[in-house]
C-alpha positions in Angstrom: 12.6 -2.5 18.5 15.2 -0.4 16.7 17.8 2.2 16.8 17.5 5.5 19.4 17.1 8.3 17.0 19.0 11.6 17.7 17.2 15.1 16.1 14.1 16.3 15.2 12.2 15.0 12.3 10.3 17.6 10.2 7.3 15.3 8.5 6.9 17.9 5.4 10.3 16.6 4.4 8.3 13.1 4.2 4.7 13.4 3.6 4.0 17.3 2.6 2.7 17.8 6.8 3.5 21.0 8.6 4.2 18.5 11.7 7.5 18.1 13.7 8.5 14.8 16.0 11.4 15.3 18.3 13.0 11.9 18.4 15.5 12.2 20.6 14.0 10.1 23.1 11.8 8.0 20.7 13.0 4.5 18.5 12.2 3.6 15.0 11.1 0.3 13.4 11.4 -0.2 9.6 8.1 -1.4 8.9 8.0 -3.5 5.0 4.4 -0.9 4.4 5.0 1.9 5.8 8.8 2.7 5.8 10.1 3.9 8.9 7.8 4.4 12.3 8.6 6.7 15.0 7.4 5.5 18.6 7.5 7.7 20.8 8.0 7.4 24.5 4.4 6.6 26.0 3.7 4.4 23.0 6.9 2.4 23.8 5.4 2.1 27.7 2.5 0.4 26.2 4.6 -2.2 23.6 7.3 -3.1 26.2 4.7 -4.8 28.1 4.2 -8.9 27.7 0.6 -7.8 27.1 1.2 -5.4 23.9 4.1 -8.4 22.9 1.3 -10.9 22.5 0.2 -9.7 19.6 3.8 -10.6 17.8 1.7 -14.5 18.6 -1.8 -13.4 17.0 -1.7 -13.9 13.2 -3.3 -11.2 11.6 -5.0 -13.5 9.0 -5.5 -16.7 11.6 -4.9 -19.5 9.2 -4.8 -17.9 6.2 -1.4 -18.7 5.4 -2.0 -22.4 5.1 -3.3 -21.4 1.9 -1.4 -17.8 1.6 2.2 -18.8 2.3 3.3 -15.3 2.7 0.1 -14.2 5.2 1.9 -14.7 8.2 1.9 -11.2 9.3 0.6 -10.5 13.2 -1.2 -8.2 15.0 2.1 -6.9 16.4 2.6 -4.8 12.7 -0.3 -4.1 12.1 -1.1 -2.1 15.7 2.1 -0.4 14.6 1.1 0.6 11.3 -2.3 1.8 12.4 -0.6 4.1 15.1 1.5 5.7 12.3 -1.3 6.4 10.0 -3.1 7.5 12.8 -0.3 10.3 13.9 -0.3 10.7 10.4 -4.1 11.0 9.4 -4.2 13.7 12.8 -1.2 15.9 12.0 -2.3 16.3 8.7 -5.6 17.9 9.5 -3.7 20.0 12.1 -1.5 21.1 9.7 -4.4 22.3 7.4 -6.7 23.5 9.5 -5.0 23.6 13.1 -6.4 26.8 14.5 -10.4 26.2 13.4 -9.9 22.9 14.6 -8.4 23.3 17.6 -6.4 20.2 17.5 -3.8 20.1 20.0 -0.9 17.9 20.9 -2.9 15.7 23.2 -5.7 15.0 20.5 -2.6 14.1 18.5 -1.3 11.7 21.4 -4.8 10.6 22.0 -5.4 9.2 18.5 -1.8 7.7 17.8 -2.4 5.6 21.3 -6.1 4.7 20.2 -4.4 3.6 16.9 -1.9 1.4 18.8 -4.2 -0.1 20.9 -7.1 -0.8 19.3 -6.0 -4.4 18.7 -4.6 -5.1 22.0 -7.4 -7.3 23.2 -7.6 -9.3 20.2 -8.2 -12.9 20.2 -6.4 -15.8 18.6 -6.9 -16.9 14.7 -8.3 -13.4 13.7 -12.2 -12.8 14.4 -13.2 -16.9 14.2 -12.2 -17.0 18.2 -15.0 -14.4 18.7 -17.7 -14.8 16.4 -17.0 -18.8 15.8 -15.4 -20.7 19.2 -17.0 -18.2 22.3 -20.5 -18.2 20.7 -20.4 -22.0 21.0 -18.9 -21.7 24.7 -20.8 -18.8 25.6 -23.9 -18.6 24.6 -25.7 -15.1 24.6 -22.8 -13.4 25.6 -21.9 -9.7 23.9 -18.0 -10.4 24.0 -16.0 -8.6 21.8 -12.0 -7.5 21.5 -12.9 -3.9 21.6 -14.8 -4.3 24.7 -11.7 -6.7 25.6 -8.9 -4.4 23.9 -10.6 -1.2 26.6 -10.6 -3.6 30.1 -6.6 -4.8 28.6 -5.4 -1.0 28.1 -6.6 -0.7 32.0 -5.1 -4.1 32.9 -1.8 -2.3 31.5 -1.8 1.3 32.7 -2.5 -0.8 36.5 0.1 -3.5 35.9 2.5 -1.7 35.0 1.8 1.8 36.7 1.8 4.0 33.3 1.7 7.4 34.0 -0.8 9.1 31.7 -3.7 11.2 32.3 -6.7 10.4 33.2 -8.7 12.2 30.6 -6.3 11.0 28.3 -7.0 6.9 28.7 -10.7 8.2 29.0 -10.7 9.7 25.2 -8.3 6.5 24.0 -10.7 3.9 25.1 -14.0 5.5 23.5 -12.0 6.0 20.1 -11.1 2.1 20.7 -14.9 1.6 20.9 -15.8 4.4 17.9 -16.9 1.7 15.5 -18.4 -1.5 17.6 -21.6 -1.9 18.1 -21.3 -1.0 22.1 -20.0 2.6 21.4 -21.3 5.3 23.8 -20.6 8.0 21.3 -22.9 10.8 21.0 -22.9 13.6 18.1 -22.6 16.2 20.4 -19.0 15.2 21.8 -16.6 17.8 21.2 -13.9 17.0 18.5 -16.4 14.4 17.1 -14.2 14.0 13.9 -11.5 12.7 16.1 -13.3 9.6 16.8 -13.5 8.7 13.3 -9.5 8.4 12.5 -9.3 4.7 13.7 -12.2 2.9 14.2 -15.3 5.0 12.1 -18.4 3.9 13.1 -20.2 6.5 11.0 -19.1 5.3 7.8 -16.6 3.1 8.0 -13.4 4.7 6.3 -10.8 4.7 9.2 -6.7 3.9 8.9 -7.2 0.5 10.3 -8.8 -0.2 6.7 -6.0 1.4 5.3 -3.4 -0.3 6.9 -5.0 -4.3 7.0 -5.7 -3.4 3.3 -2.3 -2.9 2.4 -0.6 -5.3 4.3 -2.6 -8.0 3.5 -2.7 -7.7 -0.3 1.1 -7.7 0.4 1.6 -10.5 2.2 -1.0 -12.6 0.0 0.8 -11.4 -3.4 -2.1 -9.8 -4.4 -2.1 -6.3 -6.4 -3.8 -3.7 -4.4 -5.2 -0.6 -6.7 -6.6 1.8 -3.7 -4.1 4.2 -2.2 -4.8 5.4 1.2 -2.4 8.4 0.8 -4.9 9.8 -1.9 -7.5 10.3 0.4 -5.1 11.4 3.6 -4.3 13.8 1.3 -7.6 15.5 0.5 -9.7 14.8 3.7 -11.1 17.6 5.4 -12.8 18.5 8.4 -16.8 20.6 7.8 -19.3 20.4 10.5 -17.3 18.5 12.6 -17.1 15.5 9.8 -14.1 14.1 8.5 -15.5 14.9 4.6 -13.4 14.0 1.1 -13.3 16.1 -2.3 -15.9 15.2 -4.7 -13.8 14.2 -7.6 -12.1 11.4 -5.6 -15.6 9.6 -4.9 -14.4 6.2 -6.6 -11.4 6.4 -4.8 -13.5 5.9 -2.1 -15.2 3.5 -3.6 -12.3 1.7 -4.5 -11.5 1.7 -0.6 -14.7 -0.8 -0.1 -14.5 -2.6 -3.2 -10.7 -3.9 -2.2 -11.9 -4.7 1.0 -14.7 -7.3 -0.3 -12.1 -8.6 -3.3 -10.4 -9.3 0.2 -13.3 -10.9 1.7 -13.7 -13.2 -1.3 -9.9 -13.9 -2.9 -8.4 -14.5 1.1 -10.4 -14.3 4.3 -13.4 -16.7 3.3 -11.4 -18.8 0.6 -12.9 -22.3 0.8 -10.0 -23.9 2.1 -8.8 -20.8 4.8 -12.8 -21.8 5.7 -12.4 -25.7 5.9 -9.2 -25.3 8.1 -10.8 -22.5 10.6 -14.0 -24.6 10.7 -11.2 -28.2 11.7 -9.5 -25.3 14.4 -13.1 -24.1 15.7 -14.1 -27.9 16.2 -10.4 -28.5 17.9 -11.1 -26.0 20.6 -14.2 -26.9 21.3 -13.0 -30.6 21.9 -10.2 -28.9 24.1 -12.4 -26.4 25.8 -13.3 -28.8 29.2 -9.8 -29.7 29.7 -7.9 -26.5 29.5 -10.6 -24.2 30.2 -9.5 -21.7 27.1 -13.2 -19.9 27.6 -12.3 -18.7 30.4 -9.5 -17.2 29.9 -12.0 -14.6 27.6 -12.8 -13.0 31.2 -10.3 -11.7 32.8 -7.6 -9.5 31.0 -4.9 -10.6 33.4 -5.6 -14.5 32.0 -6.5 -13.6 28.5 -3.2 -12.2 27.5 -1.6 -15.5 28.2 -3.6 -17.1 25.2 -2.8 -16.6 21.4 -2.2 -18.8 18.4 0.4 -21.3 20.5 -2.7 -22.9 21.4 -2.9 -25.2 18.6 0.6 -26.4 19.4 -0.3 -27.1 23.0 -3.2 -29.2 21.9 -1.0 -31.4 19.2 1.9 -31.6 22.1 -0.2 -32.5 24.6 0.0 -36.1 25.7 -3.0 -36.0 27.7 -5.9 -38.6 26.5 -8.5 -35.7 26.7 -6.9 -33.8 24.0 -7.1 -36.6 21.4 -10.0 -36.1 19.4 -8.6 -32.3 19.5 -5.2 -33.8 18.6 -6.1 -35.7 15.6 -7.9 -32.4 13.9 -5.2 -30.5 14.0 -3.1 -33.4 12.4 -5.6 -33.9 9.9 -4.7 -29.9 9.5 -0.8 -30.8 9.1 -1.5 -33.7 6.8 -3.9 -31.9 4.1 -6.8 -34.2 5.3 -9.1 -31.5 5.3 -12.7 -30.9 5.8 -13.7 -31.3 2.1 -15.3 -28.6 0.5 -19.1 -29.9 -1.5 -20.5 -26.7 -2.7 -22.2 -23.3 -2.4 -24.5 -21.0 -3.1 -25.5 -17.4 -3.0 -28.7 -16.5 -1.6 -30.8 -14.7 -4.1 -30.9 -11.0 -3.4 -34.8 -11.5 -2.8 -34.3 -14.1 -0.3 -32.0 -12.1 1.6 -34.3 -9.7 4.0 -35.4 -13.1 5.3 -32.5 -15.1 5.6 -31.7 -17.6 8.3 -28.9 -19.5 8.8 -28.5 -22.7 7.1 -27.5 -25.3 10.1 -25.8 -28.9 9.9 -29.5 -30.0 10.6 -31.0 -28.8 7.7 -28.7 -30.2 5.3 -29.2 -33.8 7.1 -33.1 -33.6 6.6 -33.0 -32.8 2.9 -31.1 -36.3 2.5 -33.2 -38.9 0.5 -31.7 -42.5 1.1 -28.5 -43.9 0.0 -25.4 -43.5 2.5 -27.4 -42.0 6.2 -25.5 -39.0 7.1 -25.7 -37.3 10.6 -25.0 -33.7 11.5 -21.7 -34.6 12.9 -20.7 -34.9 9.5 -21.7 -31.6 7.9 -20.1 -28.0 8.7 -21.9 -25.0 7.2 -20.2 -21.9 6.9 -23.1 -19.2 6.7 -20.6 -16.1 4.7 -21.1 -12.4 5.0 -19.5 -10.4 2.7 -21.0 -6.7 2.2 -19.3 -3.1 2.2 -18.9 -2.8 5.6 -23.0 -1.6 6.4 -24.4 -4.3 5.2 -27.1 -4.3 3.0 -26.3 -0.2 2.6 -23.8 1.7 0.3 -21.9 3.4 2.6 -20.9 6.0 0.0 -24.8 7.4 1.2 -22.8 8.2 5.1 -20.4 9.6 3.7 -20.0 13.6 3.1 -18.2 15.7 0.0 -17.4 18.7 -0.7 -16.7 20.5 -4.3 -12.9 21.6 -3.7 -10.9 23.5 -1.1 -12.7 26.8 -1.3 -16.0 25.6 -0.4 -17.6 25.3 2.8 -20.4 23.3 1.7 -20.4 19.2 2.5 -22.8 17.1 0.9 -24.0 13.5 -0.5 -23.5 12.2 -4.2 -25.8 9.5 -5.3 -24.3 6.7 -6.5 -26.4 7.4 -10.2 -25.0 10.9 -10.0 -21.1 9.2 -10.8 -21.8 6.0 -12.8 -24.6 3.4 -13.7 -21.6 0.6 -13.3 -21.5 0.9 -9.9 -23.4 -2.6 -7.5 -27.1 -2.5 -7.0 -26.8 -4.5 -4.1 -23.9 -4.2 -1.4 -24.3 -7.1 0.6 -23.8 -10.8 -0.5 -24.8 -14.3 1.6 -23.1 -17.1 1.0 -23.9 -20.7 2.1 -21.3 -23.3 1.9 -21.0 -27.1 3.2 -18.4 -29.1 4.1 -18.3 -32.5 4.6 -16.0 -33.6 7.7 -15.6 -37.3 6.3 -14.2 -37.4 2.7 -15.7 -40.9 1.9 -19.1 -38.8 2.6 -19.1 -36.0 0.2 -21.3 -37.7 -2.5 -24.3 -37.6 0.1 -24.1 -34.4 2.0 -23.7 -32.6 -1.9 -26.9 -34.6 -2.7 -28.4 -33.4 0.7 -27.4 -30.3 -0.2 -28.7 -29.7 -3.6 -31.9 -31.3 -1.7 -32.0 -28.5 0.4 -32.1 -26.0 -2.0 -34.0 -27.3 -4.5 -37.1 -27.3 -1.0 -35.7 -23.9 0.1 -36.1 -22.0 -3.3 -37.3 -24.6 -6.3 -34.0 -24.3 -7.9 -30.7 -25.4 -7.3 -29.0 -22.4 -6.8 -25.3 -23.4 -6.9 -23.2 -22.0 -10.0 -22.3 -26.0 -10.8 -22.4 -29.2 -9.7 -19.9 -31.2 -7.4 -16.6 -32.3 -9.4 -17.5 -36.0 -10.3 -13.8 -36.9 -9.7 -14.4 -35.7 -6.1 -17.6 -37.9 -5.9 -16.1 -41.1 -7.3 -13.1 -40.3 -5.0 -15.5 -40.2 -2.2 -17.5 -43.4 -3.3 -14.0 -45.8 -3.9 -13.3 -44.8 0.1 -16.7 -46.6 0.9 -15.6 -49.6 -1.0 
């Protein structure tokens, strides 16, 4: 992990916090964001397990970096980096407002460990394994890695017979859960602002944004003009609500604006989609044979599976593995699913939206080459500002400088009329899984929307050359 560290380490001499570490029985990592990270000695009980080492196997972009050569960062760093901003994030607001607080060392331990492990129950490829493979395999069923990461954290304390407190694992687990969707949390809960460092549920600003956002515009080469220290730096704690100064609003802003030039430029590029749509169809052809579902159930199983999957499938020689075999050479050989168009839904259409299936593409077709739904993938693309059709800037509290006691809202109009009417954007997009067929599922396609809203709503038209490259196959 690194070198043992002899001393103490005085954090004002780093980042301007009144906080102290004493290192002499914690390591350092040089991480390429963050600079140096201290562990100290119950994190390092948690990442010397084979269950916290997993995550060095988990890509923290799944396939991204078949298109982003450089995005082949893990979990692993990431759950690192969080845990630092997270120690940081706490010991800052302890330094400024320590005794009304009453933020102690174990909040401080509490928070940096809930930063470490929030990640722990991740699944392979980034989120496609849960919200693209287990919905196909498990119909109806509410999985989700923090729900995962919370059952793994027990898995390790009992494997490995971790001493920590009880009340201690308690608190770490509900700030894993702080910002799903199956969080117990109620407003009452003492130290409620504590929640909110890692995972925010209430509105969404939390140092796992601003560690993913800064590690991933790295590793993609991209430029990346939000700076996290800038609000660590002003955040303060009123009514029990992590609030920020007033004249840093589009900073803020900025914080959710890089996340969806993210969203767009990397995680839902066309041809990151196309490959993660060939790996979701891959492990559903492997599913029966080596089970991977179920290894979803059980954290003592489920830490054994991780991005190494694919290269059991393409090393397999076993028969049932071929149709699985063959995507995932198609993957290594650029013979990708091919990409025929897309569309945004109209903003008025998007109250009412259903997904656009494989199905509905094939009955828009009018003659000429028959296609079947085996042939189409449809990516149905949600891109908003983390509260979906919301501004989350409305959840989000102010106050007027470091004198004041008073939080409040700002209305968007109040800071600029430049600012996004609508936060939320749909996208529909179709692939066609044969290349010699993507003439006839664009028609289909362009069918579809012209009976869906009387327009063809697609920016342009297919490339021709990709057409008549399509039509000399069928020749």
């Amino acid at each position: 992990m690194g070198a043992y560290c002899n001393g103490e380490l005085s954090l004002s001499s780093r980042n301007g916090y009144e906080a102290s570490y004493d290192l002499r029985y914690s390591k350092n990592v040089h991480d390429n964001v963050h600079g140096n990270i201290y562990l100290d000695p119950l994190a390092l009980k948690f990442i010397d397990t084979e269950q916290f080492q997993r995550l060095r196997d988990l890509k923290q972009l799944g396939m991204a970096h078949m298109v982003f050569p450089g995005a082949v960062h893990s979990r692993f760093e990431h759950s690192l980096g969080v845990y630092w901003l997270a120690g940081e994030a706490v010991s800052k607001l302890k330094a400024n407002q320590g005794m009304e607080l009453g933020i102690n060392r174990f909040d401080v331990q509490t928070v940096k460990l809930a930063g470490l492990l929030h990640d722990v129950g991740h699944g392979p490829f980034s989120h496609m394994f849960e919200r693209e493979f287990l919905p196909h395999v498990l119909p109806g069923s509410k999985w989700s890695h923090e729900e995962m990461s919370v059952k793994m954290v027990d898995h390790i304390v009992d494997e490995h017979h971790i001493d920590i407190e009880s009340e201690t694992l308690k608190k770490v687990k509900e700030m894993i859960l702080a910002g799903s969707e199956s969080s117990q949390l109620k407003s009452t809960r003492d130290k409620r602002f504590l929640y909110d460092i890692v995972a925010n549920g209430r509105n969404g600003i939390d140092v796992d944004k601003f560690d993913y956002i800064a590690r991933d515009t790295r590793a993609c080469g991209l430029g990346c003009n939000f700076q996290h220290r800038r609000l660590m730096d002003v955040m303060r704690v009123l009514g029990d609500e992590i609030c920020y100064r007033a004249t840093d609003y589009l900073t803020v802003h900025k914080l959710f604006a890089t996340r969806v030039d993210l969203y767009r430029t990397v995680y839902v590029h066309a041809k990151v989609k196309a490959i993660e749509l060939m790996v979701v169809d891959a492990l559903l052809q492997a599913n029966d044979y080596l089970q991977i579902s179920s290894y979803a159930h059980e954290p003592s199983e489920y830490w054994k599976l991780d991005d190494t999957i694919i290269k059991t499938i393409e090393t397999a020689p076993d028969q049932e593995l071929k149709k699985a075999r063959d995507l995932i050479l198609r993957i290594r050989r650029r013979d990708l699913y091919q990409f025929c168009n897309e569309y945004t839904v109209p903003v008025e259409q998007l109250e009412n939206f259903k997904d656009v299936t494989a199905q509905d593409i094939v009955c828009s077709q009018k003659g000429g080459v028959a296609i079947k739904e085996d042939d189409i993938a449809v990516s149905n693309i949600k891109i908003d500002f983390t509260r979906g059709k919301h501004n989350p800037l409305e959840s989000i509290k102010f106050f007027k400088d470091f004198e004041s006691d008073d939080k409040f809202p700002i209305p968007k109009d109040r800071i600029s009329h430049l600012l996004p009417a609508s936060y939320q954007d749909k996208i529909v997009r179709v692939y066609s899984k044969k290349p010699e067929l993507v003439a006839a599922v664009s028609e289909a396609f362009e069918n579809f929307q012209l009976k869906t809203y009387g327009i063809k709503a697609q920016v342009h038209a297919t490339p021709e050359k990709k057409k008549r490259k399509a039509q000399d196959s069928l020749l």
